[in-house]
C-alpha positions, 0 to 999 in steps of 0.5 A: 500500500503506498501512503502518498496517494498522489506520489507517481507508482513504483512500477507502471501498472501492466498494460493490455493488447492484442497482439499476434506471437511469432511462432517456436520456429520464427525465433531463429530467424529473429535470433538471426536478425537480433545478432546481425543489428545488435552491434550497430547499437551501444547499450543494447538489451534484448528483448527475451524472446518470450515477450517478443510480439507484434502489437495488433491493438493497444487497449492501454492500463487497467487496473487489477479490478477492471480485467476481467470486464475486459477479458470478457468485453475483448470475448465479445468484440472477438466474436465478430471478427473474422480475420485470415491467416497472413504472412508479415515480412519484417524487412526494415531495420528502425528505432521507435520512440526513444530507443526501441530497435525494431524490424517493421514492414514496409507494407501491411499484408492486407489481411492484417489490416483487415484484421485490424481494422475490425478489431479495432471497431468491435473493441472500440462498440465493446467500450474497451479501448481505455488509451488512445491505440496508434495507428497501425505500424506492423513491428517487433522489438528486438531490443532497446539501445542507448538512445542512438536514432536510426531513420528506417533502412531495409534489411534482410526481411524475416517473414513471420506467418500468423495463423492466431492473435492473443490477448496480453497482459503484462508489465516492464519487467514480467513475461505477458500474461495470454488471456485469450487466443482467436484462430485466423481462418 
């Protein structure tokens, strides 16, 4: 219990997002990937492969006693999209915000955008989006530098399939928590 009530937390409380996971036999592609870009970056942290992820939609920063509303509200929304598989190709090399090294696509695979889209529409009738969710970019952090900037160039591309998206739950330092898995057609 913190006694400062207006003092900033000691932690950000966990965020919640739809995300699609790359497979067990995509983590040696990005394997690859995180070795060949790492060293262009002083400071470099890798992000662990189990927390590797491409975000589909940002729900934002729940409290403890608002998750299960929201799990139950994101089974409702899910219920009506349909979505199908898709192959991403992660073929530029930038960093995001601060310092997050990243692969993003240069294009959206049509289905992913669909995809998207929908769910984008039936989270926002379920009232769920409690943040302002950012435009689609397609991207997975391979880690986090020193602050060293980097304008997107290409690179060698890693193709990820996605055949499911999850639910997730989770905080800085903590691996994500699936509270949910829908099947792409």
């Amino acid at each position: 219990m913190q006694d400062d009530l207006f003092a900033r937390p000691a932690a950000p409380p966990p965020s919640l997002f739809f995300a699609l996971l790359p497979a067990a036999g995509d983590q040696a592609p990005l394997e690859a990937a995180l070795q060949a870009h790492a060293p262009r970056f002083e400071g470099f942290k890798p992000m662990r492969a189990a927390k590797r992820h491409v975000t589909l939609l940002y729900l934002g920063e729940p409290f403890d006693e608002q998750i299960p509303s929201l799990v139950e509200g994101a089974q409702r929304a899910v219920a009506g999209v349909q979505g199908q598989a898709f192959v991403l190709s992660l073929d530029r090399l930038a960093v995001f915000g601060r310092n997050a090294v990243v692969l993003a696509a240069s294009q959206t695979p049509p289905a992913l955008a669909a995809l998207e889209s929908a769910l984008r529409a039936a989270a926002t009738r379920q009232r769920i989006v409690l943040a302002k969710s950012p435009p689609l970019h397609p991207h997975l952090t391979l880690g986090h530098n020193d602050g060293k900037r980097l304008a997107p160039e290409a690179c060698a591309p890693v193709r990820l399939a996605f055949d499911a998206f999850v639910l997730l739950r989770g905080g800085q330092r903590e691996a994500y928590v699936e509270l949910g898995r829908w099947a792409l057609g």
